[in-house]
Backbone as a chain_set.jsonl record, in Angstrom:
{"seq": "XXXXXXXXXXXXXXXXXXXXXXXXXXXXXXXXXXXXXXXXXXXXXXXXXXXXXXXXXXXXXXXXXXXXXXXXX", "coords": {"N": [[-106.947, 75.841, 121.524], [-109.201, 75.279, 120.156], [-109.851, 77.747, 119.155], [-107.713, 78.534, 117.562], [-107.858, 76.77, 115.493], [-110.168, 77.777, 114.062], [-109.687, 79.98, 113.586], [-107.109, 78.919, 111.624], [-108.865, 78.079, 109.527], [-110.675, 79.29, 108.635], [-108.885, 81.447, 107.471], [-107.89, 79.696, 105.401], [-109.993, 78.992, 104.102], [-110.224, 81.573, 102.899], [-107.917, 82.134, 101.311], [-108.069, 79.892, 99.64], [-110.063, 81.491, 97.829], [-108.693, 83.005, 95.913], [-107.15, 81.676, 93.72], [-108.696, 81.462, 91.973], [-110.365, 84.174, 91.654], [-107.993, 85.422, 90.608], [-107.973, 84.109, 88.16], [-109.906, 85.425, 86.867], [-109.449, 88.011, 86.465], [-109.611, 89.147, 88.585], [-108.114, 91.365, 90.805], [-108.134, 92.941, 92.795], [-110.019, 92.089, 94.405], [-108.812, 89.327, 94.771], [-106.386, 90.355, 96.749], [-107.716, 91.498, 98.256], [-108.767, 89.169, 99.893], [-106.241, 87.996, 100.37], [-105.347, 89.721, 102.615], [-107.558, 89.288, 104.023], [-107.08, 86.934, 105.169], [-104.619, 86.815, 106.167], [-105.658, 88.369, 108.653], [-106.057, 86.649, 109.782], [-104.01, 85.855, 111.638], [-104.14, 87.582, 113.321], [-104.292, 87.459, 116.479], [-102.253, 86.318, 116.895], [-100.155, 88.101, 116.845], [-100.757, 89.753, 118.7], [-100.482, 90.98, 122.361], [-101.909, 90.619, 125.185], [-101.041, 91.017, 127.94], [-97.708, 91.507, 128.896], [-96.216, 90.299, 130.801], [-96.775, 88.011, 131.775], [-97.573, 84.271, 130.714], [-98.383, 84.179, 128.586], [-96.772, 85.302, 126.287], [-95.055, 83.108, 125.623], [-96.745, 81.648, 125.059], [-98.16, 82.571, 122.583], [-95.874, 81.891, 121.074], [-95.818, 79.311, 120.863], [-98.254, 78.789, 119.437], [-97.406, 80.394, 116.696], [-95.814, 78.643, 115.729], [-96.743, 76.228, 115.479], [-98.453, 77.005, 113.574], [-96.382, 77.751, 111.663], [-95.24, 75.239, 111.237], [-97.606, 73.586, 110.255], [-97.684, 75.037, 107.664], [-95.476, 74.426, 106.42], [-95.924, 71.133, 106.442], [-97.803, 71.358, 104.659], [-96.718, 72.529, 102.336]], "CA": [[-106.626, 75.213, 120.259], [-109.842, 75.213, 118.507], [-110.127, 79.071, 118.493], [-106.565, 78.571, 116.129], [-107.869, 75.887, 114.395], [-110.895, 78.259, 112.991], [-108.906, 81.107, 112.387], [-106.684, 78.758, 110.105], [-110.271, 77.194, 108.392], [-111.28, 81.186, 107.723], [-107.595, 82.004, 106.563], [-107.81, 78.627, 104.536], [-111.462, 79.664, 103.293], [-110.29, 83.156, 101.683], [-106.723, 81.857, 100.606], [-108.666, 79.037, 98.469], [-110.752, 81.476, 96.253], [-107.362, 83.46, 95.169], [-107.163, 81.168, 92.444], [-110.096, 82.402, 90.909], [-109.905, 86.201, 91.573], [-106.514, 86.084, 89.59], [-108.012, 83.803, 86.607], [-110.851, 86.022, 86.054], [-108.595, 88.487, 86.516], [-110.169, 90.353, 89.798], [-106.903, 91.539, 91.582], [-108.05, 93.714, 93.731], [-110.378, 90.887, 95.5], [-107.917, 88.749, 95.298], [-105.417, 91.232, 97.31], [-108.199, 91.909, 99.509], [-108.508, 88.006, 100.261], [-105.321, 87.601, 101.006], [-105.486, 90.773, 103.572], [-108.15, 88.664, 105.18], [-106.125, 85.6, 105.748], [-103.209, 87.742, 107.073], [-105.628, 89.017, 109.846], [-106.547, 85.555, 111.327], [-103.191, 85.94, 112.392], [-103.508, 88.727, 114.304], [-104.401, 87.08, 117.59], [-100.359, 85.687, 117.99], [-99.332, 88.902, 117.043], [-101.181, 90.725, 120.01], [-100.3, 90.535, 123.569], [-102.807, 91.654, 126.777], [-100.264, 91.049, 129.344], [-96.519, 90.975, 128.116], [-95.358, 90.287, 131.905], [-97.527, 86.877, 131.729], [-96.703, 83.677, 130.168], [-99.112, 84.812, 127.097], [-95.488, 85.373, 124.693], [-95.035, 81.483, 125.183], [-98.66, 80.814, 124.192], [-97.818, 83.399, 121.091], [-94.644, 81.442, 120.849], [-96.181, 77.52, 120.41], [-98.99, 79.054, 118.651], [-96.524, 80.444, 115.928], [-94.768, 77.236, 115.515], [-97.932, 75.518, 114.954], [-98.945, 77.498, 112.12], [-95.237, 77.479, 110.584], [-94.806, 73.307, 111.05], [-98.333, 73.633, 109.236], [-97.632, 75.605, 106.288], [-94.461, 73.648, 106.028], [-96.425, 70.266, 105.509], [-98.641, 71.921, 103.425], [-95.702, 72.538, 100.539]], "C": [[-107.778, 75.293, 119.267], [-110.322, 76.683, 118.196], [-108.888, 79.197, 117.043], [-106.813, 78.015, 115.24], [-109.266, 76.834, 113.384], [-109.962, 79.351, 112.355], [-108.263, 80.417, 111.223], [-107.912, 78.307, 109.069], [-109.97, 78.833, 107.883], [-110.068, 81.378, 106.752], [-107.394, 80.934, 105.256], [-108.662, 78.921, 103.953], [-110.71, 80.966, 102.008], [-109.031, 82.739, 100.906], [-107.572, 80.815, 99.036], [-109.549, 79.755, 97.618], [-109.747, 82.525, 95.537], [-107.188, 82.735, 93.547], [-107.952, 81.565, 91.355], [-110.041, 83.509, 90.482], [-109.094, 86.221, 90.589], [-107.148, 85.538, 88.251], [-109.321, 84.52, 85.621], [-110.761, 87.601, 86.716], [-109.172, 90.145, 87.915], [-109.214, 90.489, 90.917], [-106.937, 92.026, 93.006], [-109.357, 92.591, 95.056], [-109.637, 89.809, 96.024], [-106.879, 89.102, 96.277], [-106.207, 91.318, 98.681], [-108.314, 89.923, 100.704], [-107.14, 87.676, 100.901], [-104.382, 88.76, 102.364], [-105.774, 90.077, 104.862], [-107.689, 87.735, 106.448], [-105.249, 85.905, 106.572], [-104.102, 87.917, 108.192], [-105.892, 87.571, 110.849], [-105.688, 85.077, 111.699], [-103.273, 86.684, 113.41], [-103.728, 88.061, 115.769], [-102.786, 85.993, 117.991], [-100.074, 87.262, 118.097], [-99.597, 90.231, 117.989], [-100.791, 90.227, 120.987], [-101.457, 91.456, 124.403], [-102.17, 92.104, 127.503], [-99.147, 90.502, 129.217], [-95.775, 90.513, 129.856], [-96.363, 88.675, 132.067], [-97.029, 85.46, 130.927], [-97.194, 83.664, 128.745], [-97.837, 84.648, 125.906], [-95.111, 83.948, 124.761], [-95.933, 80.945, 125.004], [-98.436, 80.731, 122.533], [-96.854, 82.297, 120.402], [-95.03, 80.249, 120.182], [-97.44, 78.149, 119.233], [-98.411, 79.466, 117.162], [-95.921, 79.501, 115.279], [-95.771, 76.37, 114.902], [-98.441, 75.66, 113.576], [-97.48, 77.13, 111.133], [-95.233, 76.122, 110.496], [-96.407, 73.252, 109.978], [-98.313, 73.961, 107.91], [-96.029, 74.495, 105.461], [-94.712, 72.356, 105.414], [-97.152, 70.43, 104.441], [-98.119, 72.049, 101.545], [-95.095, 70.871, 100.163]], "O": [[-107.662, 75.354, 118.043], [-111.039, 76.921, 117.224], [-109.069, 79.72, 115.944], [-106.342, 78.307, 114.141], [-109.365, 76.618, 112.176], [-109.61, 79.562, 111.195], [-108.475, 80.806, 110.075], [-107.719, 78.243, 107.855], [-109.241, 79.303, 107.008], [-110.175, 81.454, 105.528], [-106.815, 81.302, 104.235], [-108.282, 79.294, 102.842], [-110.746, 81.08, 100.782], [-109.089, 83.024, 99.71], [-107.562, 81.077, 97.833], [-109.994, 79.124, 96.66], [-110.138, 82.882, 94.426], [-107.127, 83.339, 92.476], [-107.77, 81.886, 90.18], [-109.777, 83.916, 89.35], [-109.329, 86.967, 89.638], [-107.007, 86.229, 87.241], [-109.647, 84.376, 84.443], [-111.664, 88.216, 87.283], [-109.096, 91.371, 87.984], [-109.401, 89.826, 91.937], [-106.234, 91.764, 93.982], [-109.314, 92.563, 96.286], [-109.647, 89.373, 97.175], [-106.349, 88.106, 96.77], [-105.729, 91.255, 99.813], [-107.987, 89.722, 101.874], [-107.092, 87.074, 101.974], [-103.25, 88.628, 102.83], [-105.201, 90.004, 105.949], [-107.768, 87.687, 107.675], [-105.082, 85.328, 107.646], [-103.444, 87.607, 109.185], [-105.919, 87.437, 112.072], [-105.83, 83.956, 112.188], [-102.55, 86.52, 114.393], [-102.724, 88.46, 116.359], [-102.456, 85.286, 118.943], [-99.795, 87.752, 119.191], [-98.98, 91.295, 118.051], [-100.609, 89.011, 120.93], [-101.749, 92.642, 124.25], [-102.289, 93.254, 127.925], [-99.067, 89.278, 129.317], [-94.545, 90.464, 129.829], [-96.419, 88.594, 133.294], [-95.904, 85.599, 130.445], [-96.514, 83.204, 127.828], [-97.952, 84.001, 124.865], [-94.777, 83.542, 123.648], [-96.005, 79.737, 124.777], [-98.451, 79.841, 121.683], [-97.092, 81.891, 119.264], [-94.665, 80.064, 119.021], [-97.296, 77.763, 118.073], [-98.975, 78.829, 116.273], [-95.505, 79.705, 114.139], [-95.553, 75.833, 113.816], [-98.745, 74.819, 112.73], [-97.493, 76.418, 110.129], [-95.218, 75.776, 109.315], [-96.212, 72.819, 108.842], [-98.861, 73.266, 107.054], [-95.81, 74.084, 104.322], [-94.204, 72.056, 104.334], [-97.131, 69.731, 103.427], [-98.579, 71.872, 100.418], [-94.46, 70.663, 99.129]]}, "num_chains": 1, "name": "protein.A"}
């Protein structure tokens, strides 16, 4: 749990200077920022060992982030 909880800080880190990038109109940092954020997903969307119970780790881990973004709006 607290390796997920940094990835979302980092993905929360680069998402929060988006605002900026766009108002001083730097697109292409902003684009790349929100690249970043996308990758501190990537650890659901890998598997080591798909014959393991790893895809129901993936699985709660997934859920976690969506019920998050959900309070978030």
């Amino acid at each position: 749990m607290q390796r997920l909880r940094k990835a979302a800080e980092a993905s929360n880190y680069d998402l929060d200077h988006i605002p900026s990038f766009i108002k001083r109109e730097l697109y292409f940092q902003a684009f790349d920022n929100l690249c970043k954020a996308f990758q501190g997903y990537s650890p659901i969307l890998s598997v080591s060992n798909i014959e393991r119970n790893e895809i129901n780790t993936k699985v709660k881990m997934l859920r976690e982030r969506l019920n998050n973004l959900a309070l978030e709006e």
